[in-house]
KOLMI-701511 format. One line per 8 residues: number of its first residue (from 1); their letters; for each residue x, y, z of C-alpha. Coordinates in nm, 2 decimals, m for minus. Each point is the difference from the previous one (the first is absolute). Example, Ala and Ser with C-alpha at 12.3 -4.5 7.8 and 13.67 -1.06 7.14 Angstrom:
BEGIN
1	as	1.23/m0.45/0.78  0.14/0.34/m0.07
END
This chain:
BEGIN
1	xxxxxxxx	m9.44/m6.54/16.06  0.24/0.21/m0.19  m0.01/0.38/0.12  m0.18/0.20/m0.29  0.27/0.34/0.04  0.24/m0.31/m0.11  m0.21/m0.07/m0.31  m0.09/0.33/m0.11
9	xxxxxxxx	0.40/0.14/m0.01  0.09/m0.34/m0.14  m0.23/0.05/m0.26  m0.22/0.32/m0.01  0.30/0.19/m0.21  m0.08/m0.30/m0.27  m0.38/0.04/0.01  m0.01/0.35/0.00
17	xxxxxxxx	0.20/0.01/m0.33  m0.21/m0.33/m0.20  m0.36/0.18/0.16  0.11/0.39/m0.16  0.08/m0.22/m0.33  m0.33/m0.20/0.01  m0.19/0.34/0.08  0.19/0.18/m0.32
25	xxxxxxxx	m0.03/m0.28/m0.24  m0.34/m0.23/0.14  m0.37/0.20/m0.10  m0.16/m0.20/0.25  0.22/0.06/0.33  0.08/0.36/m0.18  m0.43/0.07/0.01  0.02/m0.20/0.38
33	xxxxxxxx	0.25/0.27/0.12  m0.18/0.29/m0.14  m0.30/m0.12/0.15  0.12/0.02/0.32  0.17/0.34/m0.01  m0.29/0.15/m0.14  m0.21/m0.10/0.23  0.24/0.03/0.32
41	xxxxxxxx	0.09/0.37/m0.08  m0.17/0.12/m0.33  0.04/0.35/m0.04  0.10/0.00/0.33  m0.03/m0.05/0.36  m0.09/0.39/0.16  0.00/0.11/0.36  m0.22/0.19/0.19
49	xxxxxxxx	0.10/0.18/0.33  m0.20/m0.10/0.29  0.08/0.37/0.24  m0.32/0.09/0.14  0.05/0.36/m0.16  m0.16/0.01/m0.32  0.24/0.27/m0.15  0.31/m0.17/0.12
57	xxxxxxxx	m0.14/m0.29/m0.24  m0.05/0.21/m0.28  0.33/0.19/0.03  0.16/m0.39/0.08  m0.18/m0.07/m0.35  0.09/0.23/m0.21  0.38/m0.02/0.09  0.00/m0.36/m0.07
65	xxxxxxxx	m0.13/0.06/m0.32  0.28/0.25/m0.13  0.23/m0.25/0.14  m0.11/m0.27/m0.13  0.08/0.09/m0.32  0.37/0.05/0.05  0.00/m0.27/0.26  0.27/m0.27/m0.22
73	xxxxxxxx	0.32/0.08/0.03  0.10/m0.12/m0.31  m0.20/0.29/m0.16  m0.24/m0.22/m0.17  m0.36/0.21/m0.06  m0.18/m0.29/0.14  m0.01/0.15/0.35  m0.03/m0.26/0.37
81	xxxxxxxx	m0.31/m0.13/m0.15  0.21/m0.18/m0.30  0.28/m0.14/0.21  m0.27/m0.17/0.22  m0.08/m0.20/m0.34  0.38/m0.04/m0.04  0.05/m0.11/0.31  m0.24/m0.24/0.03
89	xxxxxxxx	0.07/m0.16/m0.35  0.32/m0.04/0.11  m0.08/m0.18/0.34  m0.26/m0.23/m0.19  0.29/m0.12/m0.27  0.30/0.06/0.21  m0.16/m0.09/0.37  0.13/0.34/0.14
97	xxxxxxxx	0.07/0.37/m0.07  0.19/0.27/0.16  m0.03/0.37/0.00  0.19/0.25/0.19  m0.16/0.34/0.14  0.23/0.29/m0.10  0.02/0.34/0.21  0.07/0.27/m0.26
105	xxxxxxxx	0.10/0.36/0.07  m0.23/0.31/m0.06  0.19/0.11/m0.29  m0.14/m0.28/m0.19  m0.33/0.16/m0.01  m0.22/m0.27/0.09  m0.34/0.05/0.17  0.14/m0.22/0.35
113	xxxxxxxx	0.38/m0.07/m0.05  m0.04/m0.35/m0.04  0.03/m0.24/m0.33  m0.01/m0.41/0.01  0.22/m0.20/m0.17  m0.07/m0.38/m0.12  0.27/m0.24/0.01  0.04/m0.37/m0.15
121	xxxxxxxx	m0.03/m0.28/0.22  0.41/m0.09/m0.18  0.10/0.33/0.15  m0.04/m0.21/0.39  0.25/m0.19/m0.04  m0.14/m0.34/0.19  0.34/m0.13/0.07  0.06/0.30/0.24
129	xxxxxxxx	0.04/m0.28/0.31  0.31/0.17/0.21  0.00/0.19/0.31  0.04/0.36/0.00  0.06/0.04/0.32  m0.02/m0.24/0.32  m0.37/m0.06/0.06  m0.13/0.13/m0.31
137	xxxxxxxx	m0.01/m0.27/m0.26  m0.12/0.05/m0.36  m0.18/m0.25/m0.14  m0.10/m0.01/m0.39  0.06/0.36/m0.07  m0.16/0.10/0.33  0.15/0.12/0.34  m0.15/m0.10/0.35
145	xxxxxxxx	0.06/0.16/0.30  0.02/m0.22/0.35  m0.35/m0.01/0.01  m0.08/m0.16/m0.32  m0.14/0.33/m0.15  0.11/0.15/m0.37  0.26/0.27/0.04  0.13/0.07/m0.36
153	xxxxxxxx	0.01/m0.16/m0.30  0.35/m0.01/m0.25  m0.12/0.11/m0.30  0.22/m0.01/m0.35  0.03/0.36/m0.17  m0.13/m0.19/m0.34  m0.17/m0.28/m0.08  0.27/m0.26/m0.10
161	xxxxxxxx	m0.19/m0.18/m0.29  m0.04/0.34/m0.16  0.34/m0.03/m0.32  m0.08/0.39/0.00  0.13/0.10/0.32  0.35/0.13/0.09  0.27/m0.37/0.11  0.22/0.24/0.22
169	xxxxxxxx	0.07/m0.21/0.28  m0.03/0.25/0.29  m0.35/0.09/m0.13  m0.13/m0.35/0.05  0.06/m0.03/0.38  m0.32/m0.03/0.18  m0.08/0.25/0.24  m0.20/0.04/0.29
177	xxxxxxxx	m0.36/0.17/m0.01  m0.22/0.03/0.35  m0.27/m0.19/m0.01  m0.25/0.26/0.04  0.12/0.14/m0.32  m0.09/m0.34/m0.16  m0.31/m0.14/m0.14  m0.02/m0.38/m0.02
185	xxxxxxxx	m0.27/m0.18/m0.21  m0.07/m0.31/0.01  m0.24/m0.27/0.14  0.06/m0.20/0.26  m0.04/m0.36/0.05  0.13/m0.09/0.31  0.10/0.13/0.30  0.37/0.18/m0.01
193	xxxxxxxx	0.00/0.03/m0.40  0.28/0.20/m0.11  m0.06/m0.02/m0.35  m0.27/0.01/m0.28  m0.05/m0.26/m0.17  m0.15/m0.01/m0.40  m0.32/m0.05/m0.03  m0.01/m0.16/m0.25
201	xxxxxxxx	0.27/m0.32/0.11  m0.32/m0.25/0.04  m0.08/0.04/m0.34  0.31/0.02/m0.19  0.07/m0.34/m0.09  m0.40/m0.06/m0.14  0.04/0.32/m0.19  0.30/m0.13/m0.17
209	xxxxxxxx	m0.16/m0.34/m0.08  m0.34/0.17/m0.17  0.31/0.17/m0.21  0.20/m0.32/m0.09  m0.37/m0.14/m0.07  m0.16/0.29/m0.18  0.34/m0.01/m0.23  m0.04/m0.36/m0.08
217	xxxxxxxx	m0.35/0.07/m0.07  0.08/0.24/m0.25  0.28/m0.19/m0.19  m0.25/m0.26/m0.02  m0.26/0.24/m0.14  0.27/0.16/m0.24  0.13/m0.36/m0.14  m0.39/m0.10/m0.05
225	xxxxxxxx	m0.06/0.33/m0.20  0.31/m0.09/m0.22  m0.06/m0.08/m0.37  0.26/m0.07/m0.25  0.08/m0.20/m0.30  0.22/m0.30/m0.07  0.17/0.00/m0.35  0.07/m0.41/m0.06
233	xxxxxxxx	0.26/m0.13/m0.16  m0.04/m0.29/m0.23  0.26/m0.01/m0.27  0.32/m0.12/0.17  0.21/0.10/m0.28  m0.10/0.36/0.02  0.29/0.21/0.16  m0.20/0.28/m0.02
241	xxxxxxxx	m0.21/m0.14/0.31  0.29/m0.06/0.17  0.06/0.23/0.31  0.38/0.13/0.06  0.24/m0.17/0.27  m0.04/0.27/0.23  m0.38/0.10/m0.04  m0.12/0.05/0.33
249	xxxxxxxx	m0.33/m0.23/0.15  m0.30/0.21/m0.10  m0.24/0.17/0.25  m0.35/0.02/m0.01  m0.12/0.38/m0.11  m0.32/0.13/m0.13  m0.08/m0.09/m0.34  0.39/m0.20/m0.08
257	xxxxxxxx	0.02/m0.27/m0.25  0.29/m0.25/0.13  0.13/m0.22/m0.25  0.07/m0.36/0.07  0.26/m0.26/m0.08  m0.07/m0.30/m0.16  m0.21/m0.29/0.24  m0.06/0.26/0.25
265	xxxxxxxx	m0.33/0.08/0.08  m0.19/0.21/0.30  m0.22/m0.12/0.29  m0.16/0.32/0.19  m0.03/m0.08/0.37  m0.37/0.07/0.09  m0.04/0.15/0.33  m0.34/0.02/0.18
273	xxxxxxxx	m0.20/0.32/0.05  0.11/0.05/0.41  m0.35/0.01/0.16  0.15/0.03/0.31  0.15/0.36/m0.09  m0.25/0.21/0.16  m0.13/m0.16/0.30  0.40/m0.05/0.12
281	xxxxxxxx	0.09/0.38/m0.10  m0.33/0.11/0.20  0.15/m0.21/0.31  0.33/0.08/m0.01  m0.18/0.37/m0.02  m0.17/m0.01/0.30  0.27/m0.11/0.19  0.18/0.31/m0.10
289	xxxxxxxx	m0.25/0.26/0.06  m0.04/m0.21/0.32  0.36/0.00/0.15  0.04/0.35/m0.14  m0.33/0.14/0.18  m0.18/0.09/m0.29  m0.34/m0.11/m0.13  m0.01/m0.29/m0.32
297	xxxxxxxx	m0.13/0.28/m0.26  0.22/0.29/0.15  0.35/m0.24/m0.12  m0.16/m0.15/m0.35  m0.25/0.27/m0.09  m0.26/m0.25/m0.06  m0.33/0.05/0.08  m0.17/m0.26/m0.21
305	xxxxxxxx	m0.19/m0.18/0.25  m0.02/0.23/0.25  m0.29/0.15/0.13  m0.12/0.28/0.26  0.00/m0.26/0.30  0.37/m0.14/m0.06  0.12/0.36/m0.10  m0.10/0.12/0.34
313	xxxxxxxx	0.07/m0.30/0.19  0.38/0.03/m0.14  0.03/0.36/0.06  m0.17/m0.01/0.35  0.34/m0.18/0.13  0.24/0.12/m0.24  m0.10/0.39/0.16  m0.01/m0.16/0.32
321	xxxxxxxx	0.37/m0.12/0.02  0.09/0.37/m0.22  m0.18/0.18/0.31  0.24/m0.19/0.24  0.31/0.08/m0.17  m0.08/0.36/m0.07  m0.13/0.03/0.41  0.28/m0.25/0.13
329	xxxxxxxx	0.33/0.04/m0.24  m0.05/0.31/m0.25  m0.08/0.27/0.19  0.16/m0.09/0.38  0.33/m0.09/m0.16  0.02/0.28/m0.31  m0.29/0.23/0.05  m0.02/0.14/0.34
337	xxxxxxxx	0.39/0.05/0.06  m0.04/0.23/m0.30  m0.28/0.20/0.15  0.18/0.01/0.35  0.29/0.15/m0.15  m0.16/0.25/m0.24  m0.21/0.14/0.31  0.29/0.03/0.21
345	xxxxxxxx	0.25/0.17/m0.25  m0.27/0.26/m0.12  m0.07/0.07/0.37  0.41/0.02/0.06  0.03/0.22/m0.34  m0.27/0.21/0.09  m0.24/m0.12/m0.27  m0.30/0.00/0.20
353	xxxxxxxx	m0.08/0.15/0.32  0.00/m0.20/0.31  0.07/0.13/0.32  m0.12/m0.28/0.20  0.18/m0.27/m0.23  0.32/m0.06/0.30  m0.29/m0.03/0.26  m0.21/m0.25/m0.19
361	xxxxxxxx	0.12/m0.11/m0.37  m0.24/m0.30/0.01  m0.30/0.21/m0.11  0.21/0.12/m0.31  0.17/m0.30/m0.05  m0.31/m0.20/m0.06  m0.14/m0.10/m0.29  m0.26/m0.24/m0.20
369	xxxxxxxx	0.06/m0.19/m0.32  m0.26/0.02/m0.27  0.11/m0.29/m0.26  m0.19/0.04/m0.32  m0.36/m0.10/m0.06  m0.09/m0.36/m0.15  m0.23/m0.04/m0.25  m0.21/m0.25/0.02
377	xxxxxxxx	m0.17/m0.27/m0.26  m0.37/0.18/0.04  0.09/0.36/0.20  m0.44/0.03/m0.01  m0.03/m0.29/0.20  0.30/0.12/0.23  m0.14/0.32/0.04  m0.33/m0.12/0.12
385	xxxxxxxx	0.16/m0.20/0.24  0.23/0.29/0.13  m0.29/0.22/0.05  m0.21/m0.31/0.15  0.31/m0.06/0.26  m0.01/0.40/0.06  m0.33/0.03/0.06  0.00/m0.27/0.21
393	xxxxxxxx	0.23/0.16/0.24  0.28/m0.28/m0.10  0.29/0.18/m0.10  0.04/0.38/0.00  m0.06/0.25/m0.36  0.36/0.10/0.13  0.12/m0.37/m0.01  m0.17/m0.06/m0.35
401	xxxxxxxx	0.15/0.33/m0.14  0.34/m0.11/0.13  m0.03/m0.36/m0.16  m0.08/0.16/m0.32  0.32/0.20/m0.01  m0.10/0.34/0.15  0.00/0.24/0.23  m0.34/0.06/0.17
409	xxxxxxxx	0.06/0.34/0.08  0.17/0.12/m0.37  m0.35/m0.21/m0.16  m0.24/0.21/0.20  0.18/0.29/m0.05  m0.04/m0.09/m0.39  m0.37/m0.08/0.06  m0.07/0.34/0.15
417	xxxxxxxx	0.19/0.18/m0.27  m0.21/m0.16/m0.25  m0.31/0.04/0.16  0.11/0.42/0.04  0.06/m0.01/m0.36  m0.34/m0.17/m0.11  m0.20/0.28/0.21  0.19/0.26/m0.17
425	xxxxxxxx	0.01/m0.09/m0.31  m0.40/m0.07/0.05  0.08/m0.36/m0.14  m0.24/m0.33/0.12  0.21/m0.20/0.33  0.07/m0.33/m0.11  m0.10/m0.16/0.31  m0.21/0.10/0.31
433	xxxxxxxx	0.09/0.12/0.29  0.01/m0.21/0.36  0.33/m0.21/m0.03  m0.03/m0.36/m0.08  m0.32/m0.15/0.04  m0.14/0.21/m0.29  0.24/m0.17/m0.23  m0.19/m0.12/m0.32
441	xxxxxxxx	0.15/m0.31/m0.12  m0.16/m0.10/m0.36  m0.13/m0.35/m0.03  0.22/m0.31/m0.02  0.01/m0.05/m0.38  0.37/m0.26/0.04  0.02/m0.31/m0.15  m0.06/m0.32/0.23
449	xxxxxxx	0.31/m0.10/0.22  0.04/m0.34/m0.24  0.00/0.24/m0.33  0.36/m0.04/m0.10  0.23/0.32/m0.03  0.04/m0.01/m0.38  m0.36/m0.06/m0.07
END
């Protein structure tokens, strides 16, 4: 069985490069990708403190969001919560991405002195094999200490594919970054992995036959739709019909008249209408959203035969498996280094007040991911069955909040700020008081689970 670190950095430089082409140039594995980083990060992955203190949170809430904002280093305005979406765009096409944590100095102004940087997968050079020093080998871009573990990474100053950059040869040494000022992304497969590998490698080779097919298709399709003219020659002795020596062969065009030489005639080849077009572009479909991780209508946008029982069924396992990577991969690996190190420098820098943080930093370093909400097919039906499982004492209000993309604590603090402002303002409450069980849910009035979606 061939070792799979030998496969990837024989070959995951070469998928990489054909699966960023395919997602630039190929709507369907283009709407595939976007899928998933929608729904992995959306308008981003946010963290909540867990310290028991209430106003620790709150001041550990606040901070992050003034930092947030300023938290790319390359000074883009699309704050931490856009480079998750980068990041993971870039793992999905590219199998891996790398980002570096950069200390800054007060000077610079920023809320915690701390700015992340992400770097190109190119920019780890994978044929980093020699040893640094005796014991501590480097393997693919990564160095291991004695005991196996990741000590540093040697990291390029510039991405090397980029024609932009400066060619000075001392500039393009790789240099040697700790590995706790490194964030590696990437999903593993097996057990040792040291590299990402595309996502998109199982379906490469279909996606480029539905091109070379869809092509022939439409050439096909375009030499059916042609009409021209022939102009016949039938007086021999007519030098008016003849063509010159050097007259090129004519071309078929939109609306040409071709003249002819003398005996020559035409015979138009007759192709059949390809009944099999659609049933083969739906298969080779499916097996793209499949080895992709994406749903059928998600990668071709169709939704002609679907209806609410296959759209949930679909979406069911397609959250299910974006759940595991956000929980297992996204925010272990990218996430909750960031938070670590943010908490930690504005403690160190003075940004927030924590006397106990030397004694104890596990209480401040501590945090929960809130991934965005998914909307469901019929959210009526989803909400009765939330409030069904809370009042049944199966999951928590806390829980269901969380699921949904919220903090419980910032929601009821927005419920009792509206209900203060309804007494004021002497205005009608919109719901009664007593928590959930005096939800009103209206009637079911949705279609049956067999109506189709379009209908």
């Amino acid at each position: 069985m061939v070792n799979l670190n030998a496969e990837m950095l024989a070959g995951a430089s070469i998928a990489a490069q054909r699966a960023a082409y395919f997602a630039r140039n190929n709507p369907n594995v283009a709407a595939a990708v976007n899928a998933l980083v929608s729904n992995a990060v959306g308008t981003g992955i946010k963290p909540r403190s867990k310290h028991p203190d209430p106003a620790v949170r709150d001041a550990l809430h606040a901070l992050w969001e003034r930092w947030e904002r300023v938290a790319d280093a390359s000074g883009r305005a699309g704050g931490f919560y856009a480079q998750q979406a980068l990041a993971v765009r870039a793992m999905i096409e590219g199998g891996e991405s790398f980002a570096r944590l950069r200390a800054r100095l007060p000077e610079d102004g920023l809320p915690v002195p701390l700015q992340v940087e992400l770097i190109s997968r190119d920019q780890v050079p994978s044929t980093q094999w020699q040893e640094i020093r005796p014991g501590n080998p480097v393997r693919a871009g990564i160095e291991f200490d004695t005991l196996g573990r990741r000590v540093a990474f040697w990291v390029l100053p510039f991405n090397p594919n980029d024609p932009t950059m400066p060619v000075l040869a001392p500039t393009w040494e790789p240099k040697r970054v700790p590995a706790e000022d490194m964030l590696h992304l990437f999903r593993e497969l097996v057990e040792n992995q040291l590299r990402g590998l595309s996502w998109l490698a199982p379906i490469l080779l279909r996606v480029k036959e539905l091109d070379q097919y869809e092509d022939a298709a439409l050439v096909r399709a375009k030499v059916a739709a042609m009409l021209a003219g022939f102009i016949m020659n039938k007086d021999d002795a007519n030098p008016a019909w003849q063509p010159p020596a050097n007259a090129e062969t004519p071309t078929l065009e939109p609306g040409v008249l071709v003249p002819l030489n003398p005996g020559e005639s035409v015979e138009f080849t007759n192709p059949p209408d390809d009944k099999n077009y659609d049933p083969f572009t739906k298969n080779h479909m499916r097996a793209i959203a499949v080895g992709i991780g994406a749903t059928y209508f998600q990668v071709s946008g169709d939704l002609k035969d679907a209806n609410y029982s296959s759209l949930r069924g679909g979406l069911v396992e397609f959250r299910r498996s974006v759940e595991q990577l956000q929980h297992l991969t996204i925010i272990p690996q990218f996430c909750d280094p960031v938070w670590r190190r943010f908490v930690t420098l504005a403690v160190l820098s003075g940004a927030i007040d924590a006397p106990d943080f030397f004694r104890d930093p596990e209480p401040y370093l501590s945090a929960e991911w809130l991934p965005p909400a998914f909307d469901w097919v019929d959210p009526l039906k989803d909400v009765r069955a939330e409030v069904e499982a809370i009042e049944a004492k199966l999951k928590s209000r806390a829980q269901s909040v969380a699921e949904r993309g919220y903090d419980v604590e910032t929601l009821d603090s927005q419920i009792a700020a509206d209900v203060q402002r309804e007494q004021r303002l002497g205005l009608p409450p919109t719901a009664k008081a007593g928590g959930v069980s005096e939800m009103r849910i209206p009637p079911e009035e949705t279609p049956s689970e067999e109506t189709p979606a379009n209908g």
